[in-house]
C-alpha atoms as a printed R data frame, in Angstrom:
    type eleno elety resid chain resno       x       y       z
1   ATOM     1    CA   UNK     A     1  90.201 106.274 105.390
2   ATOM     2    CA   UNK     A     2  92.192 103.829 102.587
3   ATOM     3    CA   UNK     A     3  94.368 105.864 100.307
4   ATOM     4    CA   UNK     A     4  93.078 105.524  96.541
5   ATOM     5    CA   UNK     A     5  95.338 103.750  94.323
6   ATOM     6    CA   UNK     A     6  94.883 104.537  90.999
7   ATOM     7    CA   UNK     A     7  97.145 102.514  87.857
8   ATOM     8    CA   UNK     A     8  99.183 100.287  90.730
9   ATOM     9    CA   UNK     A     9  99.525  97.308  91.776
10  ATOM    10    CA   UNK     A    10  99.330  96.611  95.217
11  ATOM    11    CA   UNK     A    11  99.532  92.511  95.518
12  ATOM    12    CA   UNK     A    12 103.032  92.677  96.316
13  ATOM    13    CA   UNK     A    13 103.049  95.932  98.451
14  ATOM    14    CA   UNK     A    14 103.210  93.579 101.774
15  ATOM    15    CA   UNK     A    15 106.520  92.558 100.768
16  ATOM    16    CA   UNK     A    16 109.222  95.406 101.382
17  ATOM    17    CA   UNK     A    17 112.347  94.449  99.236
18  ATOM    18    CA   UNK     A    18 110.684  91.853  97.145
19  ATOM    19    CA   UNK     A    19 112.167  92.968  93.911
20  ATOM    20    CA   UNK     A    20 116.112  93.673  95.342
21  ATOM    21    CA   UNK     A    21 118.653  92.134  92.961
22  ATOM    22    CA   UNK     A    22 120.482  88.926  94.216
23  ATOM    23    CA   UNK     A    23 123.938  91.312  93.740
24  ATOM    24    CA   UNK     A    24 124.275  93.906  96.772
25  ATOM    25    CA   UNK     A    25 125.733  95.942  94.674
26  ATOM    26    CA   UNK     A    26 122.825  97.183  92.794
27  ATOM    27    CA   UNK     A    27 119.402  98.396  93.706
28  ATOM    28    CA   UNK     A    28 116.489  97.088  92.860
29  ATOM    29    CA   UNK     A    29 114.463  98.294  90.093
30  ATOM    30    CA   UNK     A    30 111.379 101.068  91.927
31  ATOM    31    CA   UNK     A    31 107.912  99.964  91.359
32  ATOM    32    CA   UNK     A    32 104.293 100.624  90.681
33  ATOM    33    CA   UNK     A    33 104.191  98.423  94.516
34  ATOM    34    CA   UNK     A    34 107.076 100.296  95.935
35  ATOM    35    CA   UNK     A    35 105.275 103.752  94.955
36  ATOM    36    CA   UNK     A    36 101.767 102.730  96.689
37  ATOM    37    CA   UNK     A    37 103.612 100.793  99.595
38  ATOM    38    CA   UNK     A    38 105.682 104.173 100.312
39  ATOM    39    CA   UNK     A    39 102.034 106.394  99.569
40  ATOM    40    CA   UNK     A    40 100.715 104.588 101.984
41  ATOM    41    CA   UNK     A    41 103.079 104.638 104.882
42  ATOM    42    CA   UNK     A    42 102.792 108.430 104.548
43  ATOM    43    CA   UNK     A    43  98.816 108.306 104.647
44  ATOM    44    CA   UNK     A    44  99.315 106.025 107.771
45  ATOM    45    CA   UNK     A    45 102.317 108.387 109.654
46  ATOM    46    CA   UNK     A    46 100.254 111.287 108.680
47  ATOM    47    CA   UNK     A    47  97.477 109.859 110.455
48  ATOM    48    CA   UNK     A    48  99.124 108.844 112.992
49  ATOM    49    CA   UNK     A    49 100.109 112.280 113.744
50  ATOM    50    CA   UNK     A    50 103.526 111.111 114.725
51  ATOM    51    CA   UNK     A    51 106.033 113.316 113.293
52  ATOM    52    CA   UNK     A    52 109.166 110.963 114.139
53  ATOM    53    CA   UNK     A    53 106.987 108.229 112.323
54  ATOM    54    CA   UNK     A    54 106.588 110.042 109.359
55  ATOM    55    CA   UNK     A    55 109.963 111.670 109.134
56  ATOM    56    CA   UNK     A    56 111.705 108.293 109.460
57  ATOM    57    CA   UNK     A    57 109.950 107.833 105.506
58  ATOM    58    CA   UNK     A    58 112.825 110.437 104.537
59  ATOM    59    CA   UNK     A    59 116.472 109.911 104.080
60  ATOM    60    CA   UNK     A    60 118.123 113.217 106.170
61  ATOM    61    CA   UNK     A    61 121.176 112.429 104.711
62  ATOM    62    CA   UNK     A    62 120.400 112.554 101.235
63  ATOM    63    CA   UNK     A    63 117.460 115.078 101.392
64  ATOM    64    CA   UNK     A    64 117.949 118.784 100.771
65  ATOM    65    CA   UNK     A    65 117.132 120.957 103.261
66  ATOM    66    CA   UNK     A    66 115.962 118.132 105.626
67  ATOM    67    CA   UNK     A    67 116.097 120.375 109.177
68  ATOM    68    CA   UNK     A    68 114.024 123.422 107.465
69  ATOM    69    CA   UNK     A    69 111.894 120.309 106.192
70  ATOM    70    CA   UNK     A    70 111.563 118.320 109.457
71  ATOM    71    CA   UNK     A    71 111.038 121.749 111.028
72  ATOM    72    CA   UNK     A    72 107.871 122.436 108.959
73  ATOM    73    CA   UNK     A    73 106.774 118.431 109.669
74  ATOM    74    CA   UNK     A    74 107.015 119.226 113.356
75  ATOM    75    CA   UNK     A    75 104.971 122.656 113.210
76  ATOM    76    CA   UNK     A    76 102.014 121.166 111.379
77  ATOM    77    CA   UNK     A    77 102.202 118.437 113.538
78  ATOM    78    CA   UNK     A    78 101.502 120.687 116.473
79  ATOM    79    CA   UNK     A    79  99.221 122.777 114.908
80  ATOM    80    CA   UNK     A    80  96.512 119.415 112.954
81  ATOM    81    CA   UNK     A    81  95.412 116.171 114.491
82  ATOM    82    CA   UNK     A    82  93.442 114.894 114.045
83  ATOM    83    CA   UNK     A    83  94.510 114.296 110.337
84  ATOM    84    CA   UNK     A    84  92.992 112.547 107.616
85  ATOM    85    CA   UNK     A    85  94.521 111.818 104.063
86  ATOM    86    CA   UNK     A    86  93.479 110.404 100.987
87  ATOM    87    CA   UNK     A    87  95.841 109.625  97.638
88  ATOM    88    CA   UNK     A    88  95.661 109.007  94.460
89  ATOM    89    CA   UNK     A    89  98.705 107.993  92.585
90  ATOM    90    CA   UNK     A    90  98.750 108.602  89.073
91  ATOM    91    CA   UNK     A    91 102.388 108.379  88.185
92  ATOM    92    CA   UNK     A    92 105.848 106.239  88.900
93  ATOM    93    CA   UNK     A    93 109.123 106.366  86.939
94  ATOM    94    CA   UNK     A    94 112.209 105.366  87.281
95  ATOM    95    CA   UNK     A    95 115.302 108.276  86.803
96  ATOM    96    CA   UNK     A    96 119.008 106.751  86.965
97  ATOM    97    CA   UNK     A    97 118.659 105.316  90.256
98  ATOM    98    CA   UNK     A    98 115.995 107.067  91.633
99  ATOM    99    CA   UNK     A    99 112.342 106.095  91.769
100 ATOM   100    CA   UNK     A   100 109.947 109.317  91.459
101 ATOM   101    CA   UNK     A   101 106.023 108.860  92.101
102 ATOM   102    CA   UNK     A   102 103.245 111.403  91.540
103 ATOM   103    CA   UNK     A   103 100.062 111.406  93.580
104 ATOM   104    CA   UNK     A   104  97.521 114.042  94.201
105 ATOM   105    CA   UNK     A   105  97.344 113.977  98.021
106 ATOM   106    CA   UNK     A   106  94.489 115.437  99.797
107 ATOM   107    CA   UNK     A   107  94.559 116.276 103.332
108 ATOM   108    CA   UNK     A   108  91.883 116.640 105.837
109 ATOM   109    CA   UNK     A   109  93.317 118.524 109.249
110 ATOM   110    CA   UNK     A   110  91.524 119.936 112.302
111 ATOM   111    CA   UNK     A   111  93.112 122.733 114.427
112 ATOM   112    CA   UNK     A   112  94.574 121.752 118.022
113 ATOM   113    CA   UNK     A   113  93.803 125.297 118.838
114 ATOM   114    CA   UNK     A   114  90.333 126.973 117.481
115 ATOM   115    CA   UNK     A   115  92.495 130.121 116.799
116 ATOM   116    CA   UNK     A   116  92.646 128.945 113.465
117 ATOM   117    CA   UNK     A   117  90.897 127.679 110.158
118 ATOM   118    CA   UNK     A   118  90.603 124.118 109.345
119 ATOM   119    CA   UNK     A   119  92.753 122.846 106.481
120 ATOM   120    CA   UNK     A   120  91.380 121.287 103.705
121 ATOM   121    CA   UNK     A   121  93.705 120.845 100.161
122 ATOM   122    CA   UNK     A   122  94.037 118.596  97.430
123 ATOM   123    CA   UNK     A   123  97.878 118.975  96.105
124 ATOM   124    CA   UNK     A   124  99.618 117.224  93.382
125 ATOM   125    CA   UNK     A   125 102.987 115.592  95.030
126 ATOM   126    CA   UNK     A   126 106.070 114.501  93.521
127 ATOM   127    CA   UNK     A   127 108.322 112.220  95.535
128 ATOM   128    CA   UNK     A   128 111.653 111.184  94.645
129 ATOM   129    CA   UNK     A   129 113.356 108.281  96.319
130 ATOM   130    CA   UNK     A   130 116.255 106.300  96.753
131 ATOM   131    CA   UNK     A   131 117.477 102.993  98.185
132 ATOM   132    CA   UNK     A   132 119.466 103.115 101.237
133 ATOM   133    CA   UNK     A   133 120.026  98.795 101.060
134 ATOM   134    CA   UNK     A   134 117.375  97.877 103.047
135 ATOM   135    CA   UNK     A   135 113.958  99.834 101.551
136 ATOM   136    CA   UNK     A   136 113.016 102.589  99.478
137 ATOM   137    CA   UNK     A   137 113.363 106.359 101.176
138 ATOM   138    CA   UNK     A   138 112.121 109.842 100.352
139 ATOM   139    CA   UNK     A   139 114.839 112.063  99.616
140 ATOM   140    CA   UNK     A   140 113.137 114.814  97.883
141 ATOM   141    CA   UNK     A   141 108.936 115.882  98.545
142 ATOM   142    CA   UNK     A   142 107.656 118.994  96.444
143 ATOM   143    CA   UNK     A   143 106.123 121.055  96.855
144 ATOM   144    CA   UNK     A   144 107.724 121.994 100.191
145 ATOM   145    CA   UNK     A   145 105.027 123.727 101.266
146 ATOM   146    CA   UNK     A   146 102.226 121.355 101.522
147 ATOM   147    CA   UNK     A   147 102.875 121.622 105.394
148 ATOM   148    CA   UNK     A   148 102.397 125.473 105.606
């Protein structure tokens, strides 16, 4: 299934560091493209089911309790597949030099095991990300417990 883009542009979403300044220095300025190209590498990792795939969207470094985090990633992982997502992003801003996007995500997951229930949730997401030189990363999901 696409992921539903809702107020984005996605003509440019193709081309990862389209919009980084001339001057290393500086990062570039995050985007309505750079929030739906970063939505959508999550709906594809997710779908994947391919935790290392999906946690290499995340900075560890920067990220706040990234191992309890990556933890959580690798139980659900273990527990769903196959996985199906679906997005809709309804907000991006920029905050000093971090780019924040909000998108209701809504997850489809089927049990590995029938010892337990099917998940179905729609969740409103914030991510907050940062520039580590070469592309945008996650350093901050909420809520945390999306994957519980």
């Amino acid at each position: 299934m696409a992921g539903i883009l809702a107020g984005a542009s996605v003509s440019g979403c193709a081309q990862e560091g389209k919009n980084a300044p001339a001057n290393g220095s500086q990062h570039p300025v995050f985007s309505e493209s750079d929030a739906a190209r970063v939505t959508e590498n999550l709906r594809q990792a997710l779908e994947s089911e391919n935790p290392r795939r999906f946690l290499k969207l995340f900075d560890a470094k920067k990220m706040p309790g990234f191992a309890t985090f990556r933890d959580q990633v690798s139980e659900f992982f273990e527990t769903y597949g196959p996985i199906r997502v679906t997005y809709h992003l309804t907000q991006v801003t920029t905050e000093a030099e971090f780019g924040a996007a909000m998108a209701e995500i809504r997850i489809d997951a089927t049990p590995r095991r029938g010892t337990i229930a099917s998940m179905r949730k729609t969740v409103p997401v914030r991510l907050v990300l940062g520039w580590d030189d070469k592309t945008w990363k996650i350093v901050d999901w909420s809520p945390r417990e999306f994957f519980q």
